[in-house]
C-alpha positions in Angstrom: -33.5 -57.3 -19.7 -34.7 -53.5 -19.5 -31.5 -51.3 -18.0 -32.9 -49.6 -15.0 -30.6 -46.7 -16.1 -32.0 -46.1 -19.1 -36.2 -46.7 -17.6 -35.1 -44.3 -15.1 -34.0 -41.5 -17.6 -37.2 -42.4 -20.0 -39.7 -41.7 -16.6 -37.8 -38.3 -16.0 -38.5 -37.2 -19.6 -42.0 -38.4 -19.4 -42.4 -36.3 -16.3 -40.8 -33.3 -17.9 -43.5 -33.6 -21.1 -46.3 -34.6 -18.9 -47.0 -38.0 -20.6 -46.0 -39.6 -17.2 -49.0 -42.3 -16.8 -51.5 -42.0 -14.8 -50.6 -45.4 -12.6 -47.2 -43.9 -12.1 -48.0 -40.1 -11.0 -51.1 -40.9 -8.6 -47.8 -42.9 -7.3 -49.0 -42.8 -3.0 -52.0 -41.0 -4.0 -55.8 -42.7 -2.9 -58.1 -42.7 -6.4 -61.7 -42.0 -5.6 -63.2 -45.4 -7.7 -66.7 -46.0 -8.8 -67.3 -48.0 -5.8 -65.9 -45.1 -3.4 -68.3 -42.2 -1.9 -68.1 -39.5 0.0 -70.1 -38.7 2.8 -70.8 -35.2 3.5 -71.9 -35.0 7.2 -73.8 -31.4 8.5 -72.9 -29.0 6.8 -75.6 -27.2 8.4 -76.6 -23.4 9.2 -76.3 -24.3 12.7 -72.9 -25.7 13.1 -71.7 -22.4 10.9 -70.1 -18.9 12.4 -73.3 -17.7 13.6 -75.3 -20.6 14.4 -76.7 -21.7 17.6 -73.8 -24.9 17.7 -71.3 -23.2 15.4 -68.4 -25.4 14.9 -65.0 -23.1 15.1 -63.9 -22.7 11.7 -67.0 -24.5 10.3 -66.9 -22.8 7.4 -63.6 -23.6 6.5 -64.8 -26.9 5.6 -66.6 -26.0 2.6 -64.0 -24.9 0.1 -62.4 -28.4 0.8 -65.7 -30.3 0.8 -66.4 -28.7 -2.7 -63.3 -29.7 -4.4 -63.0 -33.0 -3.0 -66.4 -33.5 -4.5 -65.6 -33.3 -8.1 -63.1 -36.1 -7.7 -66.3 -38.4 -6.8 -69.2 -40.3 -8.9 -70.7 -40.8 -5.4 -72.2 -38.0 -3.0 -74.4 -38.5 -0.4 -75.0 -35.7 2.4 -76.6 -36.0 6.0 -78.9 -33.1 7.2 -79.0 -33.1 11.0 -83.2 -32.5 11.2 -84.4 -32.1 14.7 -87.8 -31.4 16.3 -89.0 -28.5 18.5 -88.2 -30.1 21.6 -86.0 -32.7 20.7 -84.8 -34.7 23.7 -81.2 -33.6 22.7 -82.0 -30.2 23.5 -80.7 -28.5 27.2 -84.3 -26.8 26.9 -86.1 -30.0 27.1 -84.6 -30.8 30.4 -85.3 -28.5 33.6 -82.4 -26.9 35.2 -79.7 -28.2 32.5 -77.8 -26.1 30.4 -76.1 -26.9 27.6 -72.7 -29.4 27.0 -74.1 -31.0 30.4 -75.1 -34.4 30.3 -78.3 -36.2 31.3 -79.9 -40.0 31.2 -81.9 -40.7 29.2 -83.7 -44.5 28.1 -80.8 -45.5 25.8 -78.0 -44.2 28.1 -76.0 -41.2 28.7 -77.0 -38.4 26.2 -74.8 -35.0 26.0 -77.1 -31.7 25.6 -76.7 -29.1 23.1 -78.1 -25.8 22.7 -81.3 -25.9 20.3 -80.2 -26.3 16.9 -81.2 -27.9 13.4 -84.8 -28.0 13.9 -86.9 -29.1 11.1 -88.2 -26.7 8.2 -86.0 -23.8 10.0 -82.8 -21.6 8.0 -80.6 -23.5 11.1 -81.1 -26.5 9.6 -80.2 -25.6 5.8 -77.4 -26.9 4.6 -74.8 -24.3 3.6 -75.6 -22.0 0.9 -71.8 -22.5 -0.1 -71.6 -26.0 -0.7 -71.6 -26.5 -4.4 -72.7 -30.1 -4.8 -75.1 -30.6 -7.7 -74.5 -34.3 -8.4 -75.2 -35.1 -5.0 -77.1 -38.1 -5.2 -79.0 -38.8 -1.6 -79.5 -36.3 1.7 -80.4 -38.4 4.3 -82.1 -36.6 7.5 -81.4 -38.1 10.8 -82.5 -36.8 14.5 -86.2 -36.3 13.3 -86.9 -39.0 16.4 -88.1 -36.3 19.1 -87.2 -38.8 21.6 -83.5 -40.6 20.0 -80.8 -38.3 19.3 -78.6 -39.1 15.9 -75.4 -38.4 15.8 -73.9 -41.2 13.1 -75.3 -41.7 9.1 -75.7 -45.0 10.0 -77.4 -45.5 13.2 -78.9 -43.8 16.2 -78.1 -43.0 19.1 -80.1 -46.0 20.9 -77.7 -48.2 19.0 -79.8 -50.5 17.2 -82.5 -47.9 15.3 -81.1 -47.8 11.4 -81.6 -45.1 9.0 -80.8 -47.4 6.0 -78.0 -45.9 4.3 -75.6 -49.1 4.7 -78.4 -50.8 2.8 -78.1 -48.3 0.2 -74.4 -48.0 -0.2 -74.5 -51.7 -0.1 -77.2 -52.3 -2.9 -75.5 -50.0 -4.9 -72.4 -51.6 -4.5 -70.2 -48.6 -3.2 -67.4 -50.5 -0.4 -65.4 -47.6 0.4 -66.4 -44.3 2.4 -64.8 -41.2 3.1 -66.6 -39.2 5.0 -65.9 -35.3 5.9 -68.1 -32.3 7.4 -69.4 -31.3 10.8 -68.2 -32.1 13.8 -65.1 -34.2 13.9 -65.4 -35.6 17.0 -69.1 -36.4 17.0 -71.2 -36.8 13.7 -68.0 -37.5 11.6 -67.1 -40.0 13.8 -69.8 -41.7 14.7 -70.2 -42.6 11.1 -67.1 -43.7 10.7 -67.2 -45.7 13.8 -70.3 -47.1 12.3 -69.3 -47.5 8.6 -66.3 -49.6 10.0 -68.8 -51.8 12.0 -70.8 -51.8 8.9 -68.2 -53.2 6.7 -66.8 -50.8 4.7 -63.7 -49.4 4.2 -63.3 -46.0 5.9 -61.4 -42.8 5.6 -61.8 -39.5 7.2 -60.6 -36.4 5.3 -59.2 -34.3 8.3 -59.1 -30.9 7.4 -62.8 -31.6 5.6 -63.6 -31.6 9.0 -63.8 -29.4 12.2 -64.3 -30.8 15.8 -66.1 -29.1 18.8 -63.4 -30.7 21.2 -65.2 -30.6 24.9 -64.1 -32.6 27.3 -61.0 -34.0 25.0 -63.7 -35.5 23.0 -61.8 -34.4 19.8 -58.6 -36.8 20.9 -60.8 -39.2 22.6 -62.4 -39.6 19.2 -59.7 -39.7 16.9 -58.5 -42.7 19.1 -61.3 -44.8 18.7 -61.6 -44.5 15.2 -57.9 -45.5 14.7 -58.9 -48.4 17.1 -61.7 -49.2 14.9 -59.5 -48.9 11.6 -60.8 -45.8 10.3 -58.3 -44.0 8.5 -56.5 -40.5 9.0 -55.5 -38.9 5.6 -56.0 -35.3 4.0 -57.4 -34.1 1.2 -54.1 -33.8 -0.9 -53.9 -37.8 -0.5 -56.9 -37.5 -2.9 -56.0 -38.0 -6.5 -57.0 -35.4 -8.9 
């Protein structure tokens, strides 16, 4: 029988010499596996300091979003990728103004300043983020007459862009998903990734909310609800 005094003193020396294994020191720590990816959502010009739907602190995400990256195989990002006009746009409806809220044929749609539209610097992604092994960047929105706030679906609720068929095909079960803006984009993806199947994390300070209305609470509510979970990015293991 192994004294538990003596494994005890063995671990502290390991520790001291830095030969404690792997299993042991990621001890409470989430590994980023081969069949885990991280979804980078809008990281966009226009959700930026400056931008025409700037994000507070937007930026702040990107430092974070950069190193969490080289701890995953698996990188996909999501380019919000409007048209001129876009339904989603205050502009497009007369005597609206932006963060008011109108009906439209799939329900209740929110409307935003004009941002993201296609082929425009608003639309970029950040210069910042420093992603190379990014393997997809999927653009959703580009529907002039559906908004798209989740990876997953649109905002008719039935209108797929495909990327659970791809993380699916490619065998990659769990998703953590950071970026732009917390309480919209992030989580209607996660929202959706749970409906999806997969199992779902959101990195919180990967992520900055717009919070109008209490949508920033409201959101983090359902997607505990949903089984989504809440962790930072220090929960990842190196």
């Amino acid at each position: 029988m192994v004294d538990r005094r003596q494994l005890l003193v063995g671990l502290g020396a390991m520790a001291a010499t830095g030969m404690m294994p792997k299993a042991l020191e990621a001890a409470g720590k989430i590994t980023a596996d081969r069949n885990s990816v991280l979804l980078v959502v809008d990281v966009q010009n226009c959700f930026l300091p400056g931008g025409s739907l700037a994000v507070k602190d937007g930026d702040k995400v990107v430092p974070v979003i950069n190193a969490l990256a080289k701890k995953f195989m698996h990188v996909v990002l999501t380019q919000d990728w409007h048209t001129p006009g876009h339904v989603s746009f205050a502009s497009s409806h007369s005597g609206k103004k932006p963060f008011e809220t109108t009906e439209v044929t799939y329900g209740k749609q929110v409307l935003w300043p004009d941002h993201c539209v296609q082929g425009t610097e608003g639309a970029a992604l950040s210069k910042d983020l420093a992603i190379p092994h990014a393997q997809l960047v999927l653009r959703k929105g580009y529907d002039k007459a559906v908004d798209s706030y989740s990876a997953f679906t649109e905002a008719d609720g039935k209108t797929t862009t495909g990327l659970a068929g791809y993380l699916k095909a490619r065998k990659l079960q769990r998703l953590f998903v950071a970026g732009l803006a917390t309480d919209f984009c992030v989580a209607w993806s996660a929202l959706d990734a749970r409906k999806a199947g997969f199992e779902t994390y959101v990195i919180e300070d990967a992520c900055r909310g717009i919070d109008t209305q209490g949508s920033l609470a409201k959101a983090w509510s359902n997607m505990q609800k949903a089984g989504v979970k809440r962790i930072k990015s220090g929960d990842l293991a190196a």
